[in-house]
N, C-alpha and C positions, 0 to 999 in steps of 0.2 A: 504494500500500500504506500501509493505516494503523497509524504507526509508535507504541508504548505509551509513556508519558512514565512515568517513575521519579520520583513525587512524594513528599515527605517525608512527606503524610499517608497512603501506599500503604506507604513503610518502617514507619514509626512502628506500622501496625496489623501488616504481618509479623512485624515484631519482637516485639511486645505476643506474639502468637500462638504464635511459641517461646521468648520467656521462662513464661508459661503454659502447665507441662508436663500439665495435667491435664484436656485435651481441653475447652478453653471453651466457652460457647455467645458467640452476638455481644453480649449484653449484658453478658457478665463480662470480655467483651474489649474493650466499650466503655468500662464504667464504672473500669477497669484505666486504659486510655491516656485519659479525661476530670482524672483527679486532675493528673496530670501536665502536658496540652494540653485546659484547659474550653474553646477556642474551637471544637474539634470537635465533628462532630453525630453523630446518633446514623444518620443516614439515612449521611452519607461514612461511616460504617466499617463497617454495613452490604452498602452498593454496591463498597466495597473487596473486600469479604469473599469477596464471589458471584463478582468478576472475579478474585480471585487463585487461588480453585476453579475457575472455568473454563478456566482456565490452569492449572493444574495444581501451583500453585505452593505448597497446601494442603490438607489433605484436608477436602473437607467430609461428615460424619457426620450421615444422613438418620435422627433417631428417629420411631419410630412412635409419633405422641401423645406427642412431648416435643419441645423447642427441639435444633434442626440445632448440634452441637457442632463442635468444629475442633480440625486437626489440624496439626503443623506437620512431621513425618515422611509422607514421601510415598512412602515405598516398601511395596511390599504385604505387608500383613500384616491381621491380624484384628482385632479388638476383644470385650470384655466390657463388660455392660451389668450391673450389680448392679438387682436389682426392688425394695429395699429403699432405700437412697440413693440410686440413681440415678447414680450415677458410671460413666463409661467409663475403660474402662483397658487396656492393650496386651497381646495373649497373645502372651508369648514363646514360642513354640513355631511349628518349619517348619509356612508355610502349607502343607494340603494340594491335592496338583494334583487340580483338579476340570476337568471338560470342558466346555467355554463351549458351546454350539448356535451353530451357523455363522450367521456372515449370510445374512441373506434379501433379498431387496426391499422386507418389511414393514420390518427391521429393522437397526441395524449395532451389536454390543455396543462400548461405547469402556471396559468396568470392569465390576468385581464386586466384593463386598466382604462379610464375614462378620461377623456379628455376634451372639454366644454371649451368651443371657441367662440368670442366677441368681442367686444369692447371694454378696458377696464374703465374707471368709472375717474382716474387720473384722466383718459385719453376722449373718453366722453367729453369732459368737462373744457377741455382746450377745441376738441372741435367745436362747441355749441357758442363760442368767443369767437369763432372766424365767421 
């Protein structure tokens, strides 16, 4: 069994990713933890990133036509996507119970995730002034 090594540059980027409460993407989580450690590349915090998602140990947020942002709350809950900034940000409000489709053969679901798009209510506010 291949046993995971807890490397400083595996903390360094978790860390980066919940100090960073505003769903990063990996470049703002890179160039975030470069000010502090320039001998790190841009490829390790990357290959961090994908392995701490696959493990479960982060949320990774797939946008449609925009850079995969991150999360450092890993319990289920939803998201909002502003079409205007472009900012993700957390709805507080009970997820609601939706019914997952059983596994199949073709398929086994391991996750679902919601993601409400419009206007935030900063981005509202500046348009309704033009």
């Amino acid at each position: 069994m291949k046993t995971e090594r807890n490397t400083l540059q595996k903390s360094l980027v978790y860390e980066t990713v919940c100090a960073l409460h505003h769903h990063p993407t990996a470049i703002e989580i890179y160039e975030e933890l470069h000010k502090a450690h320039p001998s790190i590349s841009r490829a390790t915090v990357y290959r961090i990133l994908g392995a701490l998602s696959e493990k479960h140990k982060i949320l990774k947020i797939e946008l449609p036509n925009g850079a995969d942002c991150f999360d450092f709350n890993i319990a289920l809950h939803d998201h909002f996507l502003c079409r205007e900034c472009k900012r993700i940000s957390d709805i507080d409000h009970p997820t609601p119970k939706i019914a997952l489709p059983p596994d199949t053969p073709d398929y086994h679901i391991e996750s679902c995730s919601l993601l409400y798009h419009g206007i935030c209510a900063s981005c509202k506010q500046k348009e309704a002034l033009q």
